[in-house]
C-alpha positions, -999 to 999 in steps of 0.1 A, spaced: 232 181 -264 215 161 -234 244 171 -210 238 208 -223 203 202 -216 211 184 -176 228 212 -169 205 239 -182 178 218 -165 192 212 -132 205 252 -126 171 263 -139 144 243 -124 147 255 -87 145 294 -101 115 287 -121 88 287 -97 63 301 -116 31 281 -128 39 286 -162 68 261 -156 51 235 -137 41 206 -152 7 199 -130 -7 231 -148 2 216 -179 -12 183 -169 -49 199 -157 -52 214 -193 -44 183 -212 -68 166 -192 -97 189 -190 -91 188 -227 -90 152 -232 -125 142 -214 -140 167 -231 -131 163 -268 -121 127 -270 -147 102 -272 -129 76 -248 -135 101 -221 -112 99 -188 -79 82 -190 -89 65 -157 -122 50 -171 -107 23 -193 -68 8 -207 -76 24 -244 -79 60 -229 -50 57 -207 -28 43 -233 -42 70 -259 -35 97 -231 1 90 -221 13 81 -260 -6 114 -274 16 134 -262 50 120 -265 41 110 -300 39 149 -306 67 155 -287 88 126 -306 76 139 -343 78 176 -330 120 171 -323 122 149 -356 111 176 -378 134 205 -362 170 206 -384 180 236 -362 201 221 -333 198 249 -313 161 247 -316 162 213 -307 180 222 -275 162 247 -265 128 223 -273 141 198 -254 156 214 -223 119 236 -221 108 201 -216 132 185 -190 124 219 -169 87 211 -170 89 173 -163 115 181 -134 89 204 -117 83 201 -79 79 230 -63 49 218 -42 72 190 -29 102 219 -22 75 242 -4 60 213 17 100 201 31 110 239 44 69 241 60 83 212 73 111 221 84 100 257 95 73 237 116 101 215 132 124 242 143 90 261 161 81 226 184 49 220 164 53 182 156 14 187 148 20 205 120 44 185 108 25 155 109 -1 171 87 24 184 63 39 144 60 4 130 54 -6 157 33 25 150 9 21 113 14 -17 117 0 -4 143 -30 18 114 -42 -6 85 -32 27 68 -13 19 39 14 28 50 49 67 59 54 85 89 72 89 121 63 126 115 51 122 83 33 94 102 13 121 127 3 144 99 -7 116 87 -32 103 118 -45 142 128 -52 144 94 -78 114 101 -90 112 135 -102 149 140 -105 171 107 -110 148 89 -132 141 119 -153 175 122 -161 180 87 -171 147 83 -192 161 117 -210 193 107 -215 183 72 -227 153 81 -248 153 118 -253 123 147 -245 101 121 -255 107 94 -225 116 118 -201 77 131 -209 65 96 -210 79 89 -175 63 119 -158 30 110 -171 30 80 -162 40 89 -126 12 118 -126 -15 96 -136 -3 68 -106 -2 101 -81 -38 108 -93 -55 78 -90 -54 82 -53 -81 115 -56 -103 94 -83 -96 58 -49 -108 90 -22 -143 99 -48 -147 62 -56 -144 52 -16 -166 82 -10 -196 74 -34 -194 35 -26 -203 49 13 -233 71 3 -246 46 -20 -242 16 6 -265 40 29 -290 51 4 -295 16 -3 -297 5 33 -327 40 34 -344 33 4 -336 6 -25 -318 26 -50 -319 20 -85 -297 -10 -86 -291 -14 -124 -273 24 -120 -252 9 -86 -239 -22 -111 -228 4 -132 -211 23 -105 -193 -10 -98 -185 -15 -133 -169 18 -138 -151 13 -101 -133 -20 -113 -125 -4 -148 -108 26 -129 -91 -2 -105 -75 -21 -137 -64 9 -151 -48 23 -119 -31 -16 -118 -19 -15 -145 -1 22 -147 17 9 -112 28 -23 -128 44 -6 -156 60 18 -133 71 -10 -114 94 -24 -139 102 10 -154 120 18 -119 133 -21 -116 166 -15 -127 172 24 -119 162 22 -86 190 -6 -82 212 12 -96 210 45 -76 209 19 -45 244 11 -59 252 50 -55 243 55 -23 264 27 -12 293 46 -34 285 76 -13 278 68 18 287 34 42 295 9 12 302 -25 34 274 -15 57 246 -11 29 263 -38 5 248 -69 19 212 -49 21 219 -40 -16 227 -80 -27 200 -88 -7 172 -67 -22 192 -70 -61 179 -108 -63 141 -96 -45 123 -97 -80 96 -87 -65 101 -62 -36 87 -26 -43 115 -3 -58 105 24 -28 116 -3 -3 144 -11 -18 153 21 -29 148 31 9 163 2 28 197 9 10 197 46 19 194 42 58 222 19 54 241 38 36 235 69 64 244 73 101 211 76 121 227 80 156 199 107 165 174 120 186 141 105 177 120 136 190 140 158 166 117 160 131 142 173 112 175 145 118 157 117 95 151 144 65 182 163 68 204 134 68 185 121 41 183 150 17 218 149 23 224 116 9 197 120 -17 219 151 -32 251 135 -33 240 109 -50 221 134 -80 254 151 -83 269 110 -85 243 104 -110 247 135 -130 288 131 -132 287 93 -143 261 107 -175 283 135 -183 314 111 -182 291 84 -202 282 113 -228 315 129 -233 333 93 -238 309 87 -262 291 55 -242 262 72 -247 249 101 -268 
């Protein structure tokens, strides 16, 4: 069934480009919903309403596929879901801009479609390409594995998760923004100061939360991300990106996006012009699809030998 579903998924998701199968519209409802009928309020504003907020859901979506005998309705139920968690059409429209951009001479542009993505997915400062590379494991490859692994339900999980850490960087932009007017109001005229230690207050319960989704996601992608490393070398310069990949396997602590990165330049030849904006994420992308279709034929060769189910 979770093959079925992969490749249902997979030849679907680029066709469906409609809102109706994106998750973000999803994701505004559920949210708007949330604050407004839920005592705890916004999921960033303490660790109780972002637990309740992420586990809500795939609870639902757990008992919801327990109850269904029908396996066709199962499938159906569950591959719905795997479409909507591997939604990025924002992402896809942004690269060919891009791209489109590139090919005209407007490096401009460009630039403002790379920080614009960069902010969208609150991602520290990294080219255009490498940003593909990431967004590729995270809304594609590590889909597929938390699926495969732990059904509809950890697939949804995951993308939660990963939408909540993308939108903390709006609530860091407000947060940054308010702290400024406040400092200058109080420089003016001496605010209320009991309300400004509340302001604080909320600002460090927002920070912990934000801490501690990125946390999780950081050992969520621990292993994965070291293991698509180990598939790029497989599809691209093995002896060349091997000692990179040793290297960064024993780095507990090294950000999976580094080493998730370092690996794949490695693994690629960059012998290219460094004016030409579109080398980097071409070669890239490249790289970044062989490895899904790597990915996607070792868990169809897992599931139909039975390794996995």
């Amino acid at each position: 069934m979770s093959l079925i579903s992969l490749l249902i998924a997979l030849a679907a998701e680029r066709y469906l480009s409609s809102s109706a199968w994106q998750f973000s519209s999803y994701y505004s409802r559920y949210h708007a919903l949330f604050k407004r009928y839920l005592a705890l309020g916004s999921p960033s504003k303490s660790i109780l309403a972002n637990s309740v907020f992420i586990l809500v859901p795939v609870i639902a979506c757990y008992f919801l596929l327990s109850i269904v005998d029908n396996s066709l309705i199962h499938l159906i139920v569950s591959t719905v879901i795997l479409i909507l968690c591997f939604g990025c059409v924002k992402t896809r429209d942004i690269y060919k801009q891009y791209l489109m951009a590139a090919f005209r001479g407007e490096t401009t542009t460009c630039d403002m479609h790379h920080r614009q993505l960069l902010q969208d997915k609150n991602l520290p400062d990294m080219g255009f390409g490498q940003m593909l590379i990431w967004l590729n494991y995270r809304y594609f490859i590590a889909i597929m594995i938390f699926f495969v692994i732990f059904g509809a339900p950890g697939a949804l999980f995951y993308r939660l998760l990963s939408k909540l850490n993308e939108a903390s960087e709006d609530k860091d932009s407000e947060k940054n923004t308010t702290a400024e007017s406040d400092v200058s109001s109080n420089e003016a005229n001496l605010a209320d100061t009991s309300e400004h230690t509340n302001e604080q207050q909320s600002s460090e319960d927002e920070r912990k939360v934000s801490d501690l989704n990125q946390q999780l996601l950081f050992w969520l992608d621990w292993l994965p991300v070291r293991m698509l490393a180990f598939g790029y070398m497989l599809v691209g310069h093995f002896s060349r990106a091997l000692p990179v990949w040793l290297e960064n396997f024993f780095d507990v602590g090294k950000l999976p996006h580094n080493v998730l990165i370092d690996v794949a330049e490695k693994s690629e030849d960059f012998m290219i012009d460094v004016n030409d904006c579109t080398a980097e994420p071409c070669l890239l992308v490249r790289l970044a699809k062989r490895s899904l279709l790597l990915c996607f034929s070792i868990i169809a060769l897992l599931i139909l030998t039975g390794v996995i189910s």
